[in-house]
C-alpha positions as CSV (number, residue, x, y, z in Angstrom):
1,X,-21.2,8.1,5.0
2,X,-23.1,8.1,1.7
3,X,-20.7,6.6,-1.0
4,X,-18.8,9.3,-3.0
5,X,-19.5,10.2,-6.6
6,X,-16.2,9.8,-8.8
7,X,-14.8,12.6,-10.9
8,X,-12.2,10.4,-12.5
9,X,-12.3,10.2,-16.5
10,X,-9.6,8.2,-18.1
11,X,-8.2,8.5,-21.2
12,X,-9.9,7.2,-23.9
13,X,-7.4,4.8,-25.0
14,X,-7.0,3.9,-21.0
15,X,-10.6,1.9,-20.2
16,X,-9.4,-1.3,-20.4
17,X,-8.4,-2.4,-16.7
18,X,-5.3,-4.3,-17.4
19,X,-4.0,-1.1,-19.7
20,X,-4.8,1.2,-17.3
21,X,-2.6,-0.8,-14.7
22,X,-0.1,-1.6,-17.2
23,X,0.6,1.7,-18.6
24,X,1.9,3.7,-15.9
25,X,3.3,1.7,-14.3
26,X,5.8,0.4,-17.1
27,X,5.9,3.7,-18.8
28,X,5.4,7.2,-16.5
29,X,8.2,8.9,-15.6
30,X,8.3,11.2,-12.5
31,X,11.5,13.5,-12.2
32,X,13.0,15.9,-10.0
33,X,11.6,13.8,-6.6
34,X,14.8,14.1,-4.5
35,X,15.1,12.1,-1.4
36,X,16.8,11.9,1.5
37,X,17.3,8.6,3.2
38,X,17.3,7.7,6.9
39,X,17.9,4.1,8.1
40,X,16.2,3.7,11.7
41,X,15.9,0.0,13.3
42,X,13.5,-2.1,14.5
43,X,12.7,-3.9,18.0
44,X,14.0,-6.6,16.9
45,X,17.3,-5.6,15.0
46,X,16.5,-5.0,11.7
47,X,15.9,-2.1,10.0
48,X,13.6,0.3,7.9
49,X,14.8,2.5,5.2
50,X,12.7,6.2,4.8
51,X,12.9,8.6,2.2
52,X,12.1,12.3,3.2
53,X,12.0,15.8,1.7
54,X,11.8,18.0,3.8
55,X,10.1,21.5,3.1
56,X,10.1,22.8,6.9
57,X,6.9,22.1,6.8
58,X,4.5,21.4,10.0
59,X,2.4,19.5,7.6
60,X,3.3,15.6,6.5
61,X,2.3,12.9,4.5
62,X,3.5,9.5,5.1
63,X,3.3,7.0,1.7
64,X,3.4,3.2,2.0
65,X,3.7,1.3,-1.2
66,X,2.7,-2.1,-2.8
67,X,3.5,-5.5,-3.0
68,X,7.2,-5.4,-4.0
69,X,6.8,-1.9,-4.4
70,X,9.2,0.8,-3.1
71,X,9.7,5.0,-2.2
72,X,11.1,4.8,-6.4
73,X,8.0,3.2,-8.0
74,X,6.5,6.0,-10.1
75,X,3.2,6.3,-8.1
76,X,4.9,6.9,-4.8
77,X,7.3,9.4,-6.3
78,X,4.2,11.2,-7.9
79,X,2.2,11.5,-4.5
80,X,5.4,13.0,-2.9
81,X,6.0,15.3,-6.1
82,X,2.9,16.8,-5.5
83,X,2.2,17.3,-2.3
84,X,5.8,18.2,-2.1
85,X,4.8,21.2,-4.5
86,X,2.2,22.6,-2.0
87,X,4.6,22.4,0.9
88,X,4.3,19.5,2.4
89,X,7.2,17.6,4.1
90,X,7.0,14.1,2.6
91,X,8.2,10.5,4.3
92,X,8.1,7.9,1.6
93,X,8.6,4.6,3.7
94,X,10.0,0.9,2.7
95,X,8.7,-1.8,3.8
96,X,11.1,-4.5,4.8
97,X,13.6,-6.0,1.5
98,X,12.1,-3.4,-0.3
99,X,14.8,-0.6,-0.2
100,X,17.4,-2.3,-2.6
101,X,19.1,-3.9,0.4
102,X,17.8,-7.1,2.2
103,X,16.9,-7.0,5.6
104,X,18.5,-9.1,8.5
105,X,15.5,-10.8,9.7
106,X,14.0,-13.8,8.2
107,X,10.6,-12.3,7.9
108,X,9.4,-9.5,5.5
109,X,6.6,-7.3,5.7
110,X,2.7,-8.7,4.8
111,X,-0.3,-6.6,4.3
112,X,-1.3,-6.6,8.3
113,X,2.2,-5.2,9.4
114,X,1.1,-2.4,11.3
115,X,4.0,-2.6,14.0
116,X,6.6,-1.4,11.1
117,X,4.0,1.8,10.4
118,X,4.0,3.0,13.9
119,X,7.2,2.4,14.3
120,X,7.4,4.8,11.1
121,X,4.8,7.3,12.2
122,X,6.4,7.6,15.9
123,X,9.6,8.3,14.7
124,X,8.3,10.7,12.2
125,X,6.7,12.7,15.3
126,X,10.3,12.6,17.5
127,X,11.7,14.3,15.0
128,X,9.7,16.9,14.4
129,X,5.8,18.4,16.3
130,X,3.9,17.8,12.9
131,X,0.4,19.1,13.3
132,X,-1.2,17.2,10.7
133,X,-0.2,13.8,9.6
134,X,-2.0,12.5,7.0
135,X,-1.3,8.4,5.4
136,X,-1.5,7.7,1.7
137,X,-1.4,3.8,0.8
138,X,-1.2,1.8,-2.9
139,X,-2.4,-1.5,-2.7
140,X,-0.6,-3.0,-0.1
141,X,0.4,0.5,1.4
142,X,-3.2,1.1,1.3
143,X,-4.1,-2.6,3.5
144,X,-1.6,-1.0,5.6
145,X,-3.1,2.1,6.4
146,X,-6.2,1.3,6.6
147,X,-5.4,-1.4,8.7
148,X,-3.5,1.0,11.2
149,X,-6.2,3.4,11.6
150,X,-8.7,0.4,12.2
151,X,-6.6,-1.4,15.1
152,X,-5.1,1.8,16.8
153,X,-8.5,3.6,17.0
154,X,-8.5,6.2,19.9
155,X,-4.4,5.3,20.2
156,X,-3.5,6.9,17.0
157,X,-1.3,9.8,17.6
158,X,-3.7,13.1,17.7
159,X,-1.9,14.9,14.5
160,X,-2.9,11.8,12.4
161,X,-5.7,13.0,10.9
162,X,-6.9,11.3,7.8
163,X,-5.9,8.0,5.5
164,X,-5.9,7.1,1.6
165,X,-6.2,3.9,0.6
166,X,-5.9,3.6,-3.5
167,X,-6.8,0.3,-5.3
168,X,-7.1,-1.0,-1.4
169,X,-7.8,-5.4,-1.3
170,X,-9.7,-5.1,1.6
171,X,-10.7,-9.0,1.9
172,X,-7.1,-10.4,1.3
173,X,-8.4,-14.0,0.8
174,X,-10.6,-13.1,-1.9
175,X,-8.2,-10.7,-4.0
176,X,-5.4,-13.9,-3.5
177,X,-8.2,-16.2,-5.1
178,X,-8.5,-13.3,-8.2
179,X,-4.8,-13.4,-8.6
180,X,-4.7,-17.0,-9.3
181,X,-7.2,-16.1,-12.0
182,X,-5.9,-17.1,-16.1
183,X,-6.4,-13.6,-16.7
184,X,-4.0,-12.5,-14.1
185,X,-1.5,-15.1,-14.8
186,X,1.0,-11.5,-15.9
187,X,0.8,-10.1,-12.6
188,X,0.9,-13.4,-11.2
189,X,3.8,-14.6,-12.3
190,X,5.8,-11.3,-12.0
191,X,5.3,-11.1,-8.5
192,X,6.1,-14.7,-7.9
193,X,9.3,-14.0,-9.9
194,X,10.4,-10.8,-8.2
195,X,9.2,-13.2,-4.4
196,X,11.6,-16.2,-5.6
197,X,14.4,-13.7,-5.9
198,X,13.8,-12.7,-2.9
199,X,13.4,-15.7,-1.0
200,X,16.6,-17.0,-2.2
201,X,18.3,-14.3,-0.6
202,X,16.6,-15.0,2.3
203,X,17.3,-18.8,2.2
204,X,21.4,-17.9,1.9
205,X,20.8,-16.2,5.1
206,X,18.5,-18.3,6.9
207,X,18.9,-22.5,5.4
208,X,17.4,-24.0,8.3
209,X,14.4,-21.8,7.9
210,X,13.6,-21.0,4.6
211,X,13.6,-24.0,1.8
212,X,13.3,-23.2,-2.2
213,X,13.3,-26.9,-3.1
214,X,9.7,-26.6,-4.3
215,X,9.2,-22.4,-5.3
216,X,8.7,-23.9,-8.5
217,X,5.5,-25.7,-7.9
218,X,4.0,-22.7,-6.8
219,X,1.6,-21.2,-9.1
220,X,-0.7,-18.9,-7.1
221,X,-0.7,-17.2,-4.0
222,X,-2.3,-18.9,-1.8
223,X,0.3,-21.4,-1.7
224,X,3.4,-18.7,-1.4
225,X,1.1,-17.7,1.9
226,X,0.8,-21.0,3.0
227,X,4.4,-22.1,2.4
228,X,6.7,-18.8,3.4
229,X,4.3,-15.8,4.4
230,X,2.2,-17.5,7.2
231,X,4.9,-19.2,9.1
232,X,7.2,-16.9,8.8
233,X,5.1,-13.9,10.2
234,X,3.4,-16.0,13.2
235,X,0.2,-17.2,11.5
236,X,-0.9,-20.6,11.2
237,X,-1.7,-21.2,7.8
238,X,-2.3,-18.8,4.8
239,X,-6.1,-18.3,6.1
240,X,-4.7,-17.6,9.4
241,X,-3.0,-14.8,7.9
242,X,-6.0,-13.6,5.3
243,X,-8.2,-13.4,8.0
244,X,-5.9,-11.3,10.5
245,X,-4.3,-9.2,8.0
246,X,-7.8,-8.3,5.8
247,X,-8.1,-4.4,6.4
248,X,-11.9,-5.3,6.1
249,X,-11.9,-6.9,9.4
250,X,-10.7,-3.5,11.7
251,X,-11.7,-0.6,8.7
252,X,-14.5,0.4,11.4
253,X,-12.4,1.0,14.2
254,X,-11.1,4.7,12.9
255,X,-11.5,7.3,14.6
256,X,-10.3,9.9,11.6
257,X,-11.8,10.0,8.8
258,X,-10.4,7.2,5.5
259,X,-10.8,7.1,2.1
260,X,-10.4,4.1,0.2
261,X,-10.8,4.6,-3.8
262,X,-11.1,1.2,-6.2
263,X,-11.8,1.3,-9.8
264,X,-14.6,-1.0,-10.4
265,X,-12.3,-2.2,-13.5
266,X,-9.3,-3.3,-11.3
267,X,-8.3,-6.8,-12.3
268,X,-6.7,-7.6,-9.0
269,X,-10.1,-6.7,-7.1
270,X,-13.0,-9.0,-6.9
271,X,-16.3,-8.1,-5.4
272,X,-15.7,-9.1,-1.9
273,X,-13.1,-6.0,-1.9
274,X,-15.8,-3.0,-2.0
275,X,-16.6,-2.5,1.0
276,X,-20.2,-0.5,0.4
277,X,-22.1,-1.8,3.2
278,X,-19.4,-0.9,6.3
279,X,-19.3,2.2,4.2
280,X,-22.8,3.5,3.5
281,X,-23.1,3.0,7.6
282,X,-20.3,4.4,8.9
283,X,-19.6,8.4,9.0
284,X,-15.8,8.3,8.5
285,X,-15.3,5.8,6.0
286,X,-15.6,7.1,1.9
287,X,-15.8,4.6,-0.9
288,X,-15.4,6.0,-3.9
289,X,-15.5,3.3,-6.8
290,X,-14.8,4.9,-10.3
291,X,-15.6,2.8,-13.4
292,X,-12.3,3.2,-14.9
293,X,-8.7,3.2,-13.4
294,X,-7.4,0.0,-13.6
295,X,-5.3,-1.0,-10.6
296,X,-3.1,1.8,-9.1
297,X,-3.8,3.6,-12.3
298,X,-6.3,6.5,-12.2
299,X,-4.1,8.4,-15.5
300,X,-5.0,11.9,-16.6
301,X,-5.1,13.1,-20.4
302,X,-2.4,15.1,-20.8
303,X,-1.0,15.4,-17.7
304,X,1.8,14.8,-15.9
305,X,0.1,14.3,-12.5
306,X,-2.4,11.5,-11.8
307,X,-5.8,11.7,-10.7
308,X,-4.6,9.9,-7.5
309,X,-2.9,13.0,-6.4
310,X,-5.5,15.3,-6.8
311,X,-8.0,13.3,-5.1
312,X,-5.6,12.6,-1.9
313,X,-5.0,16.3,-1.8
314,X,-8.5,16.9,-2.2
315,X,-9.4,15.1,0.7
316,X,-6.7,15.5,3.2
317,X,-7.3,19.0,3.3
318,X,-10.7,19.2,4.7
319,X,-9.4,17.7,7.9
């Protein structure tokens, strides 16, 4: 598919790529997003917590967030605002530990986990014969997604019809590599932070598993992967887990139709994450690669929705 010209304009005061990921996240508010919770488990008794609204709709969008994201981080609850506006029923889905209550198993949720998002999408369809699905990821989400689509192929459920992957690290090794970056030492170390909180939970739980003696000598992400994501999850070693969780390495196995959107000025992106050859060659991928947008940005001039939202919309609906 040829790649797709971008639309998107930022602000004028928004070009800078760490500003435009910055801003809204830290400072957009989205009200009147209403949820309703639903806690379902897992195989292998945990749990998953999802956030609906419900509009008795036949017509759903499922929303997976970012690292250390959740259903409340403004982006999500934008995405469900609006599509919630033109009818949709919404399911706004938390990952593992990312609900505001831990979960009971020593592992977490990584950028490969597709088991969790079946899980999500077949429950979705027990409850209710939605005739269109459609699955909107943010960065993580986004691997998610695209990674789903890629490894079930033909075995996707037949009223999932498109994905949207936004700000989308589609080589995982190479976007850990440009997180360990000086210039990323901000995001860097408030992930790290929000992960060290998290493990110690985890290690109060599990002590003969999970160790925090050393959290402190780790300074990039590569070694968190190597020290607690990797064996924790079933890979060998943090390349182990780059390689099998990369979204780049199964994006050509859909059989519906994906878009994945990156702003060229995203500072958690390197090269290796736009994907323009597998995309210029195959008919149901899109790449659409704006200058601007920062990471997860994408903000409109005076507006209280997000250019995200229009473009998801956009596309969904020709399928």
């Amino acid at each position: 598919m040829p790649l797709v010209n971008s639309t998107y304009h930022p602000p004028f005061w928004l070009k800078n790529g760490h500003l435009a990921t910055i801003y809204p996240s830290s400072f957009r508010k989205v009200t009147g997003v209403l949820y309703e919770r639903e806690r379902i488990a897992t195989p292998d008794n945990d749990f998953l917590d999802l956030d609906w609204i419900k509009n008795d709709s036949d017509q759903l969008v499922i929303i997976s967030h970012g690292l250390e994201g959740s259903s409340d981080r403004p982006y999500v609850k934008g995405m469900a605002k609006y599509f919630s506006k033109k009818g949709w029923d919404i399911l706004a889905w938390n990952c593992r530990s990312c609900s505001g209550e831990i979960n009971q198993a020593a592992r977490f949720y990584h950028h490969g986990d597709t088991d969790d998002l079946s899980l999500v999408i077949d429950h979705a369809l027990k409850s209710k014969d939605y005739k269109k699905v459609v699955l909107i990821g943010f960065s993580m989400g986004g691997s998610l997604t695209v990674n789903y689509l890629g490894k079930y192929g033909i075995n996707i459920p037949p009223s999932v019809k498109a994905g949207v992957a936004f700000s989308i690290p589609v080589d995982l090794k190479a976007g850990a590599i440009a997180l360990s970056r000086k210039e990323n030492s901000f995001y860097r170390k408030r992930f790290l932070k929000k992960l060290k909180m998290k493990m110690t939970l985890k290690a109060e739980l599990y002590p003969k598993l999970i160790q925090l003696d050393d959290f402190d000598f780790i300074k990039a992400f590569p070694d968190f992967d190597e020290r607690y994501t990797a064996p924790l999850h079933g890979f060998e070693n943090a390349d182990d887990f780059y390689k099998q969780a990369s979204a780049g390495n199964y994006m050509e196995g859909t059989t519906v139709p994906i878009l994945i959107c990156s702003a060229l000025n995203d500072p958690f992106l390197p090269a290796e994450c736009y994907p323009y050859e597998q995309c210029k060659t195959h008919k149901l991928l899109h790449l659409e690669t704006p200058k601007h947008g920062g990471h997860v940005g994408f903000s409109l001039a005076n507006s209280d929705i997000n250019y995200m939202e229009l473009r998801a919309m956009e596309f969904v609906t020709k399928f």
